[in-house]
C-alpha positions in Angstrom: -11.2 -13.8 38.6 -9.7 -10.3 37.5 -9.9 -9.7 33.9 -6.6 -10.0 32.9 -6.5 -7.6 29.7 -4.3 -4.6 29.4 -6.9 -2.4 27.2 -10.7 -2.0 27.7 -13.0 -3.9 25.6 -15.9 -2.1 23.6 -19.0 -3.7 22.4 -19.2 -3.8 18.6 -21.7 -5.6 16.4 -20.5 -5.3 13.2 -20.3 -7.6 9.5 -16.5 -9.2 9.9 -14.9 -11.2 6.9 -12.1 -13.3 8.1 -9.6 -15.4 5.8 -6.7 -17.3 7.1 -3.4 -16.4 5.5 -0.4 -18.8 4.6 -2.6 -21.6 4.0 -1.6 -24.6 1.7 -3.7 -27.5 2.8 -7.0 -25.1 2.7 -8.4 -21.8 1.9 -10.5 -20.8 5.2 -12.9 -18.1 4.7 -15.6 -16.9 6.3 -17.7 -14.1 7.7 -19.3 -13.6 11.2 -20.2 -10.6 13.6 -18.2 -8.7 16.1 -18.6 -9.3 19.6 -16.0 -6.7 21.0 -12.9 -5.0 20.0 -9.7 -3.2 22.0 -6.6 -1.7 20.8 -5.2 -4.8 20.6 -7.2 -7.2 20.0 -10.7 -8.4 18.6 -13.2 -11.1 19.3 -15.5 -11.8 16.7 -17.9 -15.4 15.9 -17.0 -17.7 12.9 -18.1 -20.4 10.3 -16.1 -23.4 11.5 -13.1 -23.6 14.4 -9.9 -21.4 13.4 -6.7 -23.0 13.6 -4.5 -21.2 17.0 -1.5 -19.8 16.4 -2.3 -19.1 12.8 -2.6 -15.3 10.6 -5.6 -14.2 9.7 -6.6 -10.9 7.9 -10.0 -9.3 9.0 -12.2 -6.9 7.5 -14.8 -5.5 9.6 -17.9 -2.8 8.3 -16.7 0.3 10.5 -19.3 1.9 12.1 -18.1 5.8 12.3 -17.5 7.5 8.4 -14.6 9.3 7.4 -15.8 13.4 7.1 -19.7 12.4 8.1 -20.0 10.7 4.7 -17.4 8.4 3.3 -18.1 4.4 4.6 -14.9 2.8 6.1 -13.9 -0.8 6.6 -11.0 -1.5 9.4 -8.6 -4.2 7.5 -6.4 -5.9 10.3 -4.1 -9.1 10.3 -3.7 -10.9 13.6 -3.3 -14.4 15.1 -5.8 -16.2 16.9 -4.8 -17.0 20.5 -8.2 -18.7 21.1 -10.9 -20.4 18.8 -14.4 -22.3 19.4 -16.4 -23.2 17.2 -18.3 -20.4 16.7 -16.2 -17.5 17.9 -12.5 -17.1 17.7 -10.0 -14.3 19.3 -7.4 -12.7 17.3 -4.2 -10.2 18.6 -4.5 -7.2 16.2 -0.6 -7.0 14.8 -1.0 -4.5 12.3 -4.2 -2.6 10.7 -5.4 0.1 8.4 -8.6 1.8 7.6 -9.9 1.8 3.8 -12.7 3.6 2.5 -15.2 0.7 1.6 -15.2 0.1 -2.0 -12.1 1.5 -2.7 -8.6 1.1 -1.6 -7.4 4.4 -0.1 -5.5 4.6 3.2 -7.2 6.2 5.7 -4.8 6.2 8.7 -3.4 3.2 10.5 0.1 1.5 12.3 
């Protein structure tokens, strides 16, 4: 079956903190790893099952550094479009790039 995807997939093994937004009933956090990322999307493994349909934010340990020397995170907010229960898929909506440990813009949509 052809992969159906629009935008190449690239390997990444990285920390990820997840944390569903809007949520009343519960406060779902977690963390995980990576699996792959595109420009639109990332796939990443989880704590528990992650509700479909639902926001989440993610903040994931970015492996290049800004200049050779400054460590970034990549901060996106997506929904999840699929979810096991240990992995889940999220469609990247917006994002931005902060240096880690501090809250400066980097670049971003």
């Amino acid at each position: 079956m052809p992969d159906r995807r629009g935008t190449r997939r690239f390997p990444l093994c990285e920390e990820v903190k997840y944390r569903l937004l809007h949520s009343k009933a519960t406060n779902i956090t977690g963390a995980g790893k990576t699996l792959n990322i595109a420009s639109g999307g990332i796939l990443f493994t989880t704590e528990q099952k992650l509700p479909l349909g639902r926001m989440v934010e993610l903040s994931v340990n970015w492996p290049a550094r800004l200049d050779g020397t400054c460590a970034l995170k990549f901060v996106a907010v997506g929904r999840v479009v699929r979810s096991e229960a240990d992995r889940a898929a999220v469609i990247i909506e917006r994002y931005d790039f902060k240096t880690r440990g501090m809250g400066a813009s980097a670049s971003g949509t």
